[in-house]
Each structure stands twice: as structure tokens, then as C-alpha cells.
C-alpha positions in Angstrom: 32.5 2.2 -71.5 30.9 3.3 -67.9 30.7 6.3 -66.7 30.0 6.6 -63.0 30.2 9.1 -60.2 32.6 11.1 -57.7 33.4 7.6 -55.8 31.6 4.5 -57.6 31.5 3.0 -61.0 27.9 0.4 -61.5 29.1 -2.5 -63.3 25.4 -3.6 -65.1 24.4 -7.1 -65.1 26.3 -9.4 -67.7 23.5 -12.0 -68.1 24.7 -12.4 -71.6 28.0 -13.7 -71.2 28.4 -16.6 -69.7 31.4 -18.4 -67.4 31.4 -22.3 -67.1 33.2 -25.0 -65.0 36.4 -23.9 -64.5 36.5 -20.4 -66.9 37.2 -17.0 -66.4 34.4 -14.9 -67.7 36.7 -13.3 -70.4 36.4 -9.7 -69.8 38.6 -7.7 -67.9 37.3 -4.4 -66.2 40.0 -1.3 -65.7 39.3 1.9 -64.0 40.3 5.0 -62.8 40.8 6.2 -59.7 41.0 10.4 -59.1 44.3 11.0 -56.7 47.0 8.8 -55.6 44.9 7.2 -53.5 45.1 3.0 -52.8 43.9 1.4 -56.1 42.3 -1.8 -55.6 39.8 -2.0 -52.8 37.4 -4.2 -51.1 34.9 -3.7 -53.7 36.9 -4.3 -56.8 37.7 -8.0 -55.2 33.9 -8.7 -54.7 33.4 -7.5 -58.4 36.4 -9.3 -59.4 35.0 -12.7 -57.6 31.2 -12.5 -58.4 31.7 -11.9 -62.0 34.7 -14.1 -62.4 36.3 -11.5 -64.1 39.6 -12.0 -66.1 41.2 -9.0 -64.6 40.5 -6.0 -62.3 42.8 -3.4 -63.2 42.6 0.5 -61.3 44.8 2.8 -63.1 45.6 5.9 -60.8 45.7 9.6 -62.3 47.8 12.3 -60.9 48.3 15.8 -61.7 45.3 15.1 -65.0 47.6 12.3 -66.4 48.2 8.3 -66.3 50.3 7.4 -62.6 50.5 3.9 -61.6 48.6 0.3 -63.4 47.4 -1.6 -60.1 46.0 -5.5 -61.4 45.1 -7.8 -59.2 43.4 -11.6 -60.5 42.0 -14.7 -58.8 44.0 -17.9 -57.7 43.1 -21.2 -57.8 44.5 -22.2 -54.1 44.7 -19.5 -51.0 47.7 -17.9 -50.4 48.3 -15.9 -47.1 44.3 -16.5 -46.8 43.5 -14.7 -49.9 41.8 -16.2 -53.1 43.5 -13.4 -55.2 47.2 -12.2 -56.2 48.3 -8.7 -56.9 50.3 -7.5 -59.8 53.1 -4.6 -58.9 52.2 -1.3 -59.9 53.8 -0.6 -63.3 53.0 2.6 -65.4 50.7 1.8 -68.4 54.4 2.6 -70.9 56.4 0.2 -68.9 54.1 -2.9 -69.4 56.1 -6.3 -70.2 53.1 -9.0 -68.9 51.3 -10.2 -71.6 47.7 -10.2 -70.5 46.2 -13.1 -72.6 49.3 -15.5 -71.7 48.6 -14.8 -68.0 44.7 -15.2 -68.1 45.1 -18.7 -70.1 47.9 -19.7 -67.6 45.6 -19.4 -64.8 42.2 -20.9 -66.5 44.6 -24.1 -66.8 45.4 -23.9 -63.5 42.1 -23.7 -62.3 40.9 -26.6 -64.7 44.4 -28.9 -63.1 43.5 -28.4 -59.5 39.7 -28.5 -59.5 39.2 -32.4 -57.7 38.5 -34.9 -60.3 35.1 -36.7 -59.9 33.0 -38.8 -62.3 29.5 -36.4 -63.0 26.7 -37.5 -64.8 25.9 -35.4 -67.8 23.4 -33.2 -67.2 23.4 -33.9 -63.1 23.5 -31.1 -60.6 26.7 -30.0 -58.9 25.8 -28.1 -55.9 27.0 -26.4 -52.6 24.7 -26.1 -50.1 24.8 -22.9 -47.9 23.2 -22.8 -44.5 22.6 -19.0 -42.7 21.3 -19.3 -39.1 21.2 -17.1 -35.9 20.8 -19.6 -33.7 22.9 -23.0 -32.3 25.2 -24.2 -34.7 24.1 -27.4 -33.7 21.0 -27.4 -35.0 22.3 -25.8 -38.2 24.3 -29.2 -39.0 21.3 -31.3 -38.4 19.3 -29.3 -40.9 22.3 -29.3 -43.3 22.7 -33.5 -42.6 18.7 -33.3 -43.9 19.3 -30.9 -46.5 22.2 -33.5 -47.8 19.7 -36.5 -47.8 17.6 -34.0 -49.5 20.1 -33.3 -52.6 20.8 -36.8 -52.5 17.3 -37.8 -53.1 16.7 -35.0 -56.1 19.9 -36.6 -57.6 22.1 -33.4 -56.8 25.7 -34.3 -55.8 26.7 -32.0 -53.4 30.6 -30.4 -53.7 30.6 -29.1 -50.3 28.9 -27.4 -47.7 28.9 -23.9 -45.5 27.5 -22.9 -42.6 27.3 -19.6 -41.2 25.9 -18.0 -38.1 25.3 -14.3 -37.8 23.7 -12.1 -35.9 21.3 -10.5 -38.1 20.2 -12.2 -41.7 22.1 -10.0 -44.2 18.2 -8.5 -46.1 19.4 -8.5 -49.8 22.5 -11.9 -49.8 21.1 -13.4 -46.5 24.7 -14.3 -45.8 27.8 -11.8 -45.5 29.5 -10.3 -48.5 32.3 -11.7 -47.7 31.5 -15.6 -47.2 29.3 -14.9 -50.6 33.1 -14.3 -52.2 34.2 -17.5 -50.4 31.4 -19.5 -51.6 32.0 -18.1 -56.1 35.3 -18.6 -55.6 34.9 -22.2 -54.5 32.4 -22.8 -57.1 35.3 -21.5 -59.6 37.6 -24.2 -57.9 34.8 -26.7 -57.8 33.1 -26.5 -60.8 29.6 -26.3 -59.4 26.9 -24.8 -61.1 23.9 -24.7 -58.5 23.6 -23.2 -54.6 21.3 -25.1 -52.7 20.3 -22.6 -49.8 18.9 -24.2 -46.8 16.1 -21.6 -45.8 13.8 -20.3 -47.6 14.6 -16.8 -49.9 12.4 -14.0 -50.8 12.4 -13.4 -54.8 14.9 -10.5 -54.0 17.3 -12.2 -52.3 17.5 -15.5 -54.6 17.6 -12.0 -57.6 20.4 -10.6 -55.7 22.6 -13.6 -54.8 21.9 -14.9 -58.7 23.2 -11.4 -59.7 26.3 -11.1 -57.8 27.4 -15.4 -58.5 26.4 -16.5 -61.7 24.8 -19.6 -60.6 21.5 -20.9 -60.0 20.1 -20.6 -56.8 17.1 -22.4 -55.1 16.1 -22.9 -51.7 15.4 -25.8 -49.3 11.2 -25.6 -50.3 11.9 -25.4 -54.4 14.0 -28.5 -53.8 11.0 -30.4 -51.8 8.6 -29.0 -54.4 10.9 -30.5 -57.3 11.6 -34.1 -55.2 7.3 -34.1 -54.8 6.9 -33.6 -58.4 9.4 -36.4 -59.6 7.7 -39.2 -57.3 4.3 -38.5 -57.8 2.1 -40.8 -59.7 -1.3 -40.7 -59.4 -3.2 -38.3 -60.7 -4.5 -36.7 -57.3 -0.5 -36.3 -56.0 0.3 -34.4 -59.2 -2.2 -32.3 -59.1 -1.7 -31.2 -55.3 2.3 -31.1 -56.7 1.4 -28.7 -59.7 -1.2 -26.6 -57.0 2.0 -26.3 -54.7 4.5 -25.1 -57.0 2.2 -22.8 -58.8 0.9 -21.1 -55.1 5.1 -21.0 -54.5 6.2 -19.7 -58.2 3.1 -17.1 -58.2 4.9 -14.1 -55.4 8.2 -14.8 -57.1 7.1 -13.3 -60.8 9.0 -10.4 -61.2 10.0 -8.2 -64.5 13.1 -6.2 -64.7 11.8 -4.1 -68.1 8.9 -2.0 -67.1 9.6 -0.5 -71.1 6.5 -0.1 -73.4 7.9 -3.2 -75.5 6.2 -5.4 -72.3 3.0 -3.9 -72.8 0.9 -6.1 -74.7 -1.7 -3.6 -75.9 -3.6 -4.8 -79.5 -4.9 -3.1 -82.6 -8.3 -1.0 -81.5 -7.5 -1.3 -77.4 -7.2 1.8 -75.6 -4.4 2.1 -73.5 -1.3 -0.1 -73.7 -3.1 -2.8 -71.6 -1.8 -5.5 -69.5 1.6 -6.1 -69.0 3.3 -9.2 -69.4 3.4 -10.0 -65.5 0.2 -9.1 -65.0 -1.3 -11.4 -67.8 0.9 -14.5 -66.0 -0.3 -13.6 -62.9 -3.7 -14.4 -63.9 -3.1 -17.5 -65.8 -1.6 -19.0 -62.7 -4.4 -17.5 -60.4 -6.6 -19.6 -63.0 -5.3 -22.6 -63.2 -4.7 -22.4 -59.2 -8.4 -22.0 -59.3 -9.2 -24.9 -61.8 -6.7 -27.2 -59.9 -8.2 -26.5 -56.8 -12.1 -27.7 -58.3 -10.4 -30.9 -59.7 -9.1 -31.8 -56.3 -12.3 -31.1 -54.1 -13.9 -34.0 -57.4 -11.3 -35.9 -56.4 -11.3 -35.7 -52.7 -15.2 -36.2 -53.1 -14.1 -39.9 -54.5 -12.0 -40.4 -52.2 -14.8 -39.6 -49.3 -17.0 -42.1 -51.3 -14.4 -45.3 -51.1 -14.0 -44.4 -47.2 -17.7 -44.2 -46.9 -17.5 -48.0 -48.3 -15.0 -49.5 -45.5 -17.5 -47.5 -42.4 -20.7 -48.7 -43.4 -18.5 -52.6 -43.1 -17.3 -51.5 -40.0 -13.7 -52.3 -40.8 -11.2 -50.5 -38.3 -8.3 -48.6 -40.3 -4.7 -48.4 -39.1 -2.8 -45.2 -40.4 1.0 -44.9 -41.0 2.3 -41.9 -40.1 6.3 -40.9 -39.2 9.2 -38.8 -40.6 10.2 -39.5 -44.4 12.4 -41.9 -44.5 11.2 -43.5 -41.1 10.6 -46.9 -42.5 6.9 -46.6 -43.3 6.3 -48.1 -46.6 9.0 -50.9 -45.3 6.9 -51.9 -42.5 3.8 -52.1 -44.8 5.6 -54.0 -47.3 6.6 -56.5 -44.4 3.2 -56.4 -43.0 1.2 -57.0 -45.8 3.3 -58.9 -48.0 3.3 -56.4 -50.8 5.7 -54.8 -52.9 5.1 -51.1 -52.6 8.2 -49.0 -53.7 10.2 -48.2 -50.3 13.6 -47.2 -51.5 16.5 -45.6 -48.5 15.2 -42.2 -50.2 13.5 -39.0 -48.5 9.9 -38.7 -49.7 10.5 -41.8 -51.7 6.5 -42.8 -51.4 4.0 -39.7 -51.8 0.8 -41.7 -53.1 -1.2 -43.6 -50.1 -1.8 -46.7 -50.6 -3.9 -49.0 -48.3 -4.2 -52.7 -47.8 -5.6 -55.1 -45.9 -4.3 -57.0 -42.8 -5.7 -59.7 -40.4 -4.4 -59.3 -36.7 -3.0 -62.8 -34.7 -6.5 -63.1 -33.4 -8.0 -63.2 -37.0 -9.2 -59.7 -36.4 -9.3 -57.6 -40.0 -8.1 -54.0 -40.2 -7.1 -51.7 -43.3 -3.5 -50.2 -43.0 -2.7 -47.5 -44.8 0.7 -45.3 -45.6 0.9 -41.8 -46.3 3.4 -39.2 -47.0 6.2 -38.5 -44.6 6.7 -35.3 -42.5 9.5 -33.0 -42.1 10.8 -30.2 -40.9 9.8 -26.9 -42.5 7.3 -28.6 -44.1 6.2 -25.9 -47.1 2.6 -24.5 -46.1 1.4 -24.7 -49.7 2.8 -28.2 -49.9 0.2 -29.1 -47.0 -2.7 -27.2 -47.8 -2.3 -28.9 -51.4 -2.2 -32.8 -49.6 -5.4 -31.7 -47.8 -7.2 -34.5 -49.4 -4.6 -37.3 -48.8 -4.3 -36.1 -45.5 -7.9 -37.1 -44.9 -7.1 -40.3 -44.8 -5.3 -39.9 -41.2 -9.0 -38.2 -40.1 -10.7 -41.6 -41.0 -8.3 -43.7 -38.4 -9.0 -45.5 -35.7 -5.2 -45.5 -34.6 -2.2 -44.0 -35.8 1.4 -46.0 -35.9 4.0 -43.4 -35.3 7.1 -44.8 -36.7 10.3 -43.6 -35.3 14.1 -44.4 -36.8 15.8 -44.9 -33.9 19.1 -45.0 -35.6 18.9 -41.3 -36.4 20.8 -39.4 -33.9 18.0 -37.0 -34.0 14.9 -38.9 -33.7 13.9 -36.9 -30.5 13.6 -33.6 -32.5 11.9 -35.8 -35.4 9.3 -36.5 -32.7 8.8 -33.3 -31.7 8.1 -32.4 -35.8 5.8 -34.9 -36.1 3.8 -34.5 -33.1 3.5 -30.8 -34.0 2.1 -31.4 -37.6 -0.5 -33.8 -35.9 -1.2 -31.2 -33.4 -1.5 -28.6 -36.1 -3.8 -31.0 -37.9 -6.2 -31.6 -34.9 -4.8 -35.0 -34.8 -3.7 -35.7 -31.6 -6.9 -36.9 -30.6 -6.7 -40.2 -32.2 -4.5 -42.9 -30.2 -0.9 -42.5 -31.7 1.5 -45.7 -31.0 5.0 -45.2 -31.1 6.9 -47.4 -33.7 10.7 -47.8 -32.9 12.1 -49.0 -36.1 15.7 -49.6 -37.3 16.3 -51.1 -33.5 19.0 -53.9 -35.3 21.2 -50.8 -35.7 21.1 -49.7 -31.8 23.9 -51.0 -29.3 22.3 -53.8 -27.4 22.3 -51.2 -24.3 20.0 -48.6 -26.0 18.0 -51.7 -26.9 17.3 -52.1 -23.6 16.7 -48.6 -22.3 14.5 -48.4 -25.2 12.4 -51.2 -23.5 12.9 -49.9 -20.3 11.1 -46.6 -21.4 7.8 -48.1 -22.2 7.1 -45.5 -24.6 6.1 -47.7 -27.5 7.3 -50.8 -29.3 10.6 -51.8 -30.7 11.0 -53.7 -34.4 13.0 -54.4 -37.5 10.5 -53.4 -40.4 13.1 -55.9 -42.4 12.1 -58.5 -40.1 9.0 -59.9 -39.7 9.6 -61.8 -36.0 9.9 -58.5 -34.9 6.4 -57.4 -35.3 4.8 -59.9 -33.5 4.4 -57.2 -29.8 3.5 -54.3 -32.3 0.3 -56.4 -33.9 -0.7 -57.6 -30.3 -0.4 -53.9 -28.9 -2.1 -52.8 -31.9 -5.0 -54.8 -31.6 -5.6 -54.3 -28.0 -5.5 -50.4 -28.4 -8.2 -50.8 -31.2 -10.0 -53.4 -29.1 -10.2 -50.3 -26.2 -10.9 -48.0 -28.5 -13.8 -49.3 -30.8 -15.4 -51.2 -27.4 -15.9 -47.7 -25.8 -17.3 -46.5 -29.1 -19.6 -49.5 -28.9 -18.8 -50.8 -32.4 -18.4 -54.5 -33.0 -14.8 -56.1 -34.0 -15.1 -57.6 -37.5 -13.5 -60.8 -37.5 -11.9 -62.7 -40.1 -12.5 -66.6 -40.4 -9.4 -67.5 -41.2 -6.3 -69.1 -38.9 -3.8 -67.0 -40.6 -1.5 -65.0 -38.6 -0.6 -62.4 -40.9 -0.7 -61.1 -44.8 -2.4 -59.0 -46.8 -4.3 -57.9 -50.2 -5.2 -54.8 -52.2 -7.3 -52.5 -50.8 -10.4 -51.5 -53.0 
């Protein structure tokens, strides 16, 4: 039993029993209203939505005794454009409904016309949610990335909404009524995750988890989480761990300030630290100890670049969008078998190998992680290190993917991390990748445009213009430095080895 106040009743949070897939909840919530007044209002449907309640049920009093039963429940399809059906009012003497019979009836109906789809065990059902006060356009780009995203953490995504406001709602970030929308179509769906496309404060991802039932993360949790899956060297899961601790540390919260959190021993004086305190430190700690392991590593790292500069050897860096084609073009290049999979962020680790120009001129090529958009700050302060590598290059290969329908504003992301990195003063040459996939008219435009060089990463006869463009900007570039070219005596055209 509740008890509230002259006009609202607080339902408390019901963390402790659960709804799955297609259930109800299995309680059912009635009320009294003072008056005759309308029963069911627009709260009582949110309540009756978020919580996936059985039942909401607002028995009227008039004159000090029982008036009118008003019950309203969800519904698997719309009708009229509403996701709920009400009961007619009946006095509480003159009930004939059973309400068990009609609760199971509808948790069957909601099982039959939930879509049938094969799901892994265990795999992520998601809806991704997308709150923006500008263009919609943009919106659905960043929503087709956020898709790829899912994809590539192995979340299948059930559907997708998109809303623009004028002002981000502070406490659900979208309205209260799309938030309705969105659990009922979870109910019909069967999805167990919301996937939201900007980044929440630990409020907000509080409030919306209170009010749904479902696990909530946001576009930078899901990089963090891709990051740590495809990291394998010992230097990318570090910067990984670094990352997500520096993103998990402002989102510690505690709901029980009780004395049962304080964590006081025998003999101390005063109930000591409390629970969120004493995690607070350990992360700052281990933050702290992370951050000396990487500068040891970074400092071997410096040492095996120190190695190729006193040999004078000229080093090519890959840099691009994820999923622009990089690793491909190395694998191609080189002849190696570095994983490249049709996957965002699918390589983290740089990896560097060597390659012998046409004109048996030797360079070290090297691939490094892929930008995007919203790139986390934490996640690039952590890859300081491995970004170092881009600071040792003599030339930079921007690869684009021309069969993106927004490679422009990839450009413009990319060029501003290397601006942001003081890195635009190294020669950058434009890639254009993927051009098989263009119409043979935006082939030629492309050539036309003279902003860089078009290729196939796939196809090797296709690289031929980028290794002699390459070479003659390095040739520029390390002649007005007034180093010497190091030259291979060899009469091979192309391939490649390991890298020490």
C-alpha cells in the first residue's frame, strides 16, 4: 500500500521484479481518485507503459464511498493511435471480467504478434534512439553509423527512432511521450537494450533506466565496449581499460546514503569511507598505475622508432575513417594477412611493414586506428602513444571510401582530428578507395578533380598511380630536408615483410 498526497501517488522503483520478452510485469496498480473527476489520466498511461504494468485501475469515490472502477491495459497493435484499451466503468459490486483470464489473454497476444526472428542466445536485441535539435538529415547519417556500430558489437538492432526537438528534454533527453512509444515497442519487440546515439549524463541513463526497464547505454559505452573486444596487444588493452575506467569513474553513483554503506571498522573513529568513495579511489589508482605502464610502454615504442631514423628509412602512415579500407590496402600492398574484416574498428593495434616503391625505393608503411565521428576524448587521450606513430611520418595516406554517400563529411572528421592533433603539417594524400563501386561518370569526375588518387584496395593494378605519387611526394619532401633516399637493390616492384 502507498499513500501519497492531495493530487499524486509516487509509485517506488520495482527493481526487484522483473518483466521479460513479451510479459507483463504481473502486478496491477489501483487507486483512488477524490471526486468524480476523469479517472485515468496521462500519467497513469506513462506508469502503465514504463512499468509494463498488468493493469492500471482508478477507482472514483463520491459522497466518502466506492463510485465508478475505471481499467485501462496495453495492446499489442495500435488502435485509433493508441497502444492501450479502456475498460467501461463498472462499480467494484457489478464486476463480471475476470482479471487473470484477461491479463493471460493479452500476454499471449503479445507473445503471437511479436515478429519472429532467429536470436542468438545471449545476443543483444536493441533499438537505437536518436534525439537531435538540428537537420534531420544529419540525424540519419549518424543513426546509418550508429547501425554499423551495433552491427560490429554483435547487437541486432529491432528498429530505430529518431526525434528532433527543440530543447533536449534534461532528465529522458527525449519527450515523455516518444519514451512510451519506444517501452511499448520494446514490449511488442522483445528487445532488451536501448542504444542511445548521444552521449547521456549518469542522470539521464538513471532516469530513462527507471522509467523502461531496460538497459541503456550510449553511442561512447558502445565504442568503449567494440575497442575492448578487438584489442590485442598489450599496449591497446591497456589504453582500452584507461578509457573505460576515466568514462565509468563520473558515472558512480549510490542510491543508499544509509549507515549500512559506511564501511567504518572495529577501533576507527567515525563511520569512515563510504562505499563510493572507497571505489572512487581504486579507480583513480589504477587510472594512475595504467597511466605509468603506458608512458614504459610508449618509451619502447620511442626506442624501435629511434631504430628506423638513425637508418634513414622514410615511413608512410595510414590514416582514414574506420572502415575506409586501410588495413585492406596494406594487406594488398604488402602482401600480408593482417585481419581487415567489412567491420567498424575492426583493426585497433598498428602494425607496420615494409614496402619497396617501383623505383626500388624502401619505405615503412604503417596502419593505425580509424577515426570517427564523436570520437570519445578519453578514448584519444588513452591512444596517445599509438598515435605517435602518425608524428614520426614522412607522409600521410588519407584513405577515403568513395562509395559512402557521406565521404565529404568523413573528410571533414578526419581532417579535424589531424588538425586537432597538430598534424596537418605533414603532406596528407588523398586515397579514393572503393572506386569499382562508383558509376563510371563519378569515376571520371573523380579524376577530373585532381584531389588525390583513385584505387581498388582489392586490386592491386590499381595501385600502380598511388605508389608513383607517393614516392615523388616523399622524394619532395625528404630532398628539401636534405636527407638521402635509401634504396633497395632489388628489381622488385612491390611486396613486403614484417617490420621489426
Amino acid at each position: 500500500m502507498i499513500v501519497g498526497d492531495y493530487d499524486r501517488i509516487t509509485i517506488p522503483a520495482l527493481a526487484n521484479v522483473g518483466a521479460s520478452g513479451g510479459r507483463l510485469r504481473g502486478l496491477r496498480c489501483v487507486h483512488t481518485v477524490l471526486g468524480g473527476s476523469a479517472a485515468v489520466n496521462e500519467e497513469d498511461i506513462m506508469d502503465l507503459a514504463c512499468l509494463r504494468l498488468d493493469l492500471m485501475a482508478v477507482l472514483t469515490i463520491r459522497d466518502g464511498l466506492p463510485d465508478l472502477l475505471h481499467a485501462v491495459h496495453l495492446i499489442p497493435l495500435q488502435v485509433d493511435g493508441r497502444d492501450w484499451a479502456t475498460l467501461a466503468p463498472v462499480h467494484p459490486a457489478n464486476q463480471h471480467l475476470s482479471c487473470i483470464e484477461l491479463i493471460e489473454a493479452l500476454e499471449e497476444e503479445f507473445v503471437r504478434e511479436r515478429p519472429v526472428r532467429e536470436v542468438d542466445q545471449g545476443k543483444d536485441r536493441a533499438i537505437l534512439v536518436s534525439v537531435t535539435t538540428g537537420a534531420r538529415g544529419e540525424s540519419e547519417d549518424s543513426m546509418a553509423e550508429l547501425v554499423e556500430l551495433a552491427r560490429s558489437a554483435g547487437v541486432e538492432v529491432l528498429a530505430q527512432v529518431i526525434q528532433r526537438r527543440k530543447h533536449i528534454h534534461p532528465r529522458f533527453i527525449l519527450g515523455r511521450g516518444k519514451l512510451v512509444e519506444i517501452v511499448l515497442m520494446s514490449l511488442r519487440l522483445g528487445a532488451n537494450l536501448l542504444l542511445f546515439d548521444q552521449e547521456l549524463s549518469p542522470s539521464q541513463i538513471r532516469s530513462v533506466t527507471d522509467h523502461t526497464d531496460l538497459r541503456v547505454i550510449d553511442r561512447t559505452q558502445l565504442i568503449l565496449d567494440i575497442f575492448a573486444s578487438r584489442a590485442r596487444s598489450r599496449e591497446g588493452k591497456l589504453q582500452i581499460e584507461m578509457a573505460q575506467l576515466k568514462y565509468l569513474l563520473p558515472k558512480l553513483t549510490t542510491r543508499d546514503d544509509a549507515l549500512s554503506r559506511l564501511t567504518g571498522g572495529i577501533g576507527a573513529r567515525g563511520p569512515g569511507e563510504t562505499r563510493l568513495e572507497i571505489d572512487k579511489r581504486r579507480i583513480n589508482d589504477r587510472i594512475t598505475r595504467l597511466g605509468k605502464e603506458l608512458k614504459t610502454v610508449g618509451e619502447q615504442r620511442y626506442h624501435r622508432r629511434s631504430r628506423r631514423r638513425k637508418r634513414d628509412v622514410p615511413v608512410i602512415s595510414l590514416v582514414g575513417y574506420t572502415n575506409a579500407g586501410k588495413s585492406t590496402l596494406l594487406n594488398t600492398l604488402t602482401k600480408s594477412k593482417i585481419q581487415a574484416e567489412d567491420l567498424l574498428f575492426a583493426t585497433l593495434d598498428p602494425t607496420s611493414r615494409r614496402l619497396r616503391f617501383p623505383e626500388d625505393m624502401e619505405v615503412i608503411i604503417t596502419d593505425t586506428v580509424g577515426f570517427i565521428r564523436n570520437l570519445p576524448a578519453d578514448l584519444l587521450k588513452a591512444f596517445e602513444s599509438t598515435l605517435e606513430e602518425l608524428f614520426e611520418a614522412d607522409l600521410l595516406l588519407h584513405v577515403i571510401d568513395v562509395s559512402n554517400a557521406a565521404w565529404r563529411k568523413q573528410v571533414e572528421v578526419v581532417e579535424g582530428l589531424l588538425a586537432e592533433l597538430e598534424l596537418d603539417a605533414i603532406p596528407c594524400l588523398k586515397v579514393f578507395n572503393k572506386t569499382d563501386r562508383l558509376a563510371p561518370e563519378d569515376q571520371v569526375q573523380l579524376v577530373l578533380s585532381g584531389e588525390g588518387v583513385g584505387i581498388s584496395a582489392l586490386d592491386a593494378g590499381t595501385l600502380e598511380p598511388l605508389l608513383e605519387r607517393a614516392q615523388e611526394i616523399l622524394k619532395g619532401a625528404l630532398v628539401s630536408m636534405g636527407n638521402a633516399l635509401p634504396v633497395e637493390n632489388t628489381n622488385k616492384k612491390g611486396g613486403g615483410e614484417s617490420c621489426p
